[in-house]
C-alpha positions in Angstrom: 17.7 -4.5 -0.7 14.1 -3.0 -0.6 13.4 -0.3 -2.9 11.4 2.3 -1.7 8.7 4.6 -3.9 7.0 7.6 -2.0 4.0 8.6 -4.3 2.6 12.3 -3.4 -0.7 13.0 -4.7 -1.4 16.2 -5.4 -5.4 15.7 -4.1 -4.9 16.8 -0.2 -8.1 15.1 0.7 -11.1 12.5 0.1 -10.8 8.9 -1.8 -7.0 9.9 -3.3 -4.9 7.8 -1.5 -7.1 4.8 -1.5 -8.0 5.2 -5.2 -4.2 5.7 -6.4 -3.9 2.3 -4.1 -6.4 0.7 -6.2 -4.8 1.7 -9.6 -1.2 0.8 -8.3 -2.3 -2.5 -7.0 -4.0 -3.0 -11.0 -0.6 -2.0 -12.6 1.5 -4.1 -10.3 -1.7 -7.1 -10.9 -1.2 -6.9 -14.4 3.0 -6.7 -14.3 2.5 -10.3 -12.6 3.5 -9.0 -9.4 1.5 -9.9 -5.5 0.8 -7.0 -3.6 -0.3 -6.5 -0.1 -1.9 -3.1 1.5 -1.4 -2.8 4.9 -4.3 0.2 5.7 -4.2 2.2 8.4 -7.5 0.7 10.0 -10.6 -1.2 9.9 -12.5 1.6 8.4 -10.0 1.9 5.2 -9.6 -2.0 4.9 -13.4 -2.2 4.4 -13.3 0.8 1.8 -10.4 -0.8 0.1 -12.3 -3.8 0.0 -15.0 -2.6 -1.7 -13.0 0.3 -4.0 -10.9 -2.4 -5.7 -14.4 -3.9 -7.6 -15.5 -0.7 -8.1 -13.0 1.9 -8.6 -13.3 2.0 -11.9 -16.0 0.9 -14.7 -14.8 -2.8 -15.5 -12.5 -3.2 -12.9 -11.6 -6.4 -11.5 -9.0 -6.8 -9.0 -9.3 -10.5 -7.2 -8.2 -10.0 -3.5 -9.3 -11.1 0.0 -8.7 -10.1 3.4 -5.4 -11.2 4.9 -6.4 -14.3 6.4 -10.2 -14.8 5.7 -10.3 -18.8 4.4 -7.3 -18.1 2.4 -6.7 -21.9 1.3 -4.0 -20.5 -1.2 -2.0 -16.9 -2.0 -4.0 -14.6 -3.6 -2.2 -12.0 -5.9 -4.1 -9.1 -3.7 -4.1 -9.5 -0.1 -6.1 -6.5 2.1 -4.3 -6.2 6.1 -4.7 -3.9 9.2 -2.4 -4.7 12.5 -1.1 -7.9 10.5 2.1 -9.5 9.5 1.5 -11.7 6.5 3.2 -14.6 6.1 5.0 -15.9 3.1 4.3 -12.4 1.1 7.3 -10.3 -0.3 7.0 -8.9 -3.3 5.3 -5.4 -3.2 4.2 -3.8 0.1 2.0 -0.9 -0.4 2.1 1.1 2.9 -1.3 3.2 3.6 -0.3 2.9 7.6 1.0 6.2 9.7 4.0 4.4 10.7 6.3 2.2 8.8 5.5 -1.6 9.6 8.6 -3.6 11.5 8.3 -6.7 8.9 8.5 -3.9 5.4 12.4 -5.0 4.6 11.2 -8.9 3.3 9.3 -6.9 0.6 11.2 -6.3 -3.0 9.3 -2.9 -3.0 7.3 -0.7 -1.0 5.2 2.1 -2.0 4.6 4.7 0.6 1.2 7.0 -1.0 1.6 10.4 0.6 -1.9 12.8 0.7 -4.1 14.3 3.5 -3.5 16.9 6.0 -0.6 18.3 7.1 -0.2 15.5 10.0 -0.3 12.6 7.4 2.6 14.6 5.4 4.0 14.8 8.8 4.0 11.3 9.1 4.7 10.5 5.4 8.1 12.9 6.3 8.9 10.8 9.1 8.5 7.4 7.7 11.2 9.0 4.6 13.8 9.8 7.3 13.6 6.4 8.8 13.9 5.0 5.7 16.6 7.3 4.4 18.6 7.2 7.7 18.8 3.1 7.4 20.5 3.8 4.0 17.3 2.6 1.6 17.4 3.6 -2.1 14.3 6.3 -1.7 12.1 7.7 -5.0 9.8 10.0 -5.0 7.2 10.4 -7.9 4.8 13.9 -7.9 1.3 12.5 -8.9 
């Protein structure tokens, strides 16, 4: 069964969620695991794109955009408004809603930050999770 991870940052606003992405997608990287980040549009995909080169002095985390010449499986894989094909190991979920396809993953990590309609949301993605009987963690960050 899919184990779920909320992670709530304590930052309410700005680059948190998509930098805490970047250094989860590192750790999980460097644990030998493949990770895919549904965003929650066009706009974040681009600024996760370019934050996971630079997020960091000396940071180097190889990915590609879902789909863009992929001739094999990348360990990092970028998505909006996609289902990716052969991918389950960790899903991290930057999206409002919970994506239909997240139960092939072995883990998803839900990041929780923003204004008080994203914890909304966050809070509503938890219940649906919860209610469906899913093993649920949270972690204060």
């Amino acid at each position: 069964m899919t184990h779920i991870d909320f992670y709530i940052l304590d930052a309410p606003q700005g680059n948190a969620a998509p930098l805490f992405a970047c250094k989860l997608t590192e750790k999980a990287l460097r644990q030998g695991h493949q990770v895919f980040i549904n965003t929650t549009s066009g706009t974040q995909l681009q600024q996760l794109d370019d934050m996971l080169w630079t997020f960091r002095a000396g940071s180097f985390v190889p990915h590609v955009i879902y789909g863009e010449g992929m001739s094999a499986r990348p360990p990092v894989m970028l998505g909006h408004a996609v289902e990716p094909a052969d991918c389950h190991d960790v899903l991290v979920n930057m999206a409002a809603d919970v994506p239909p396809w997240f139960s092939r993953f072995d883990r998803v990590a839900e990041l929780v930050s923003g204004d008080d309609s994203q914890r909304a949301a966050a809070r509503q993605r938890y219940r649906f999770y919860q209610d469906r009987g899913y093993t649920l963690k949270s972690h204060n960050i």
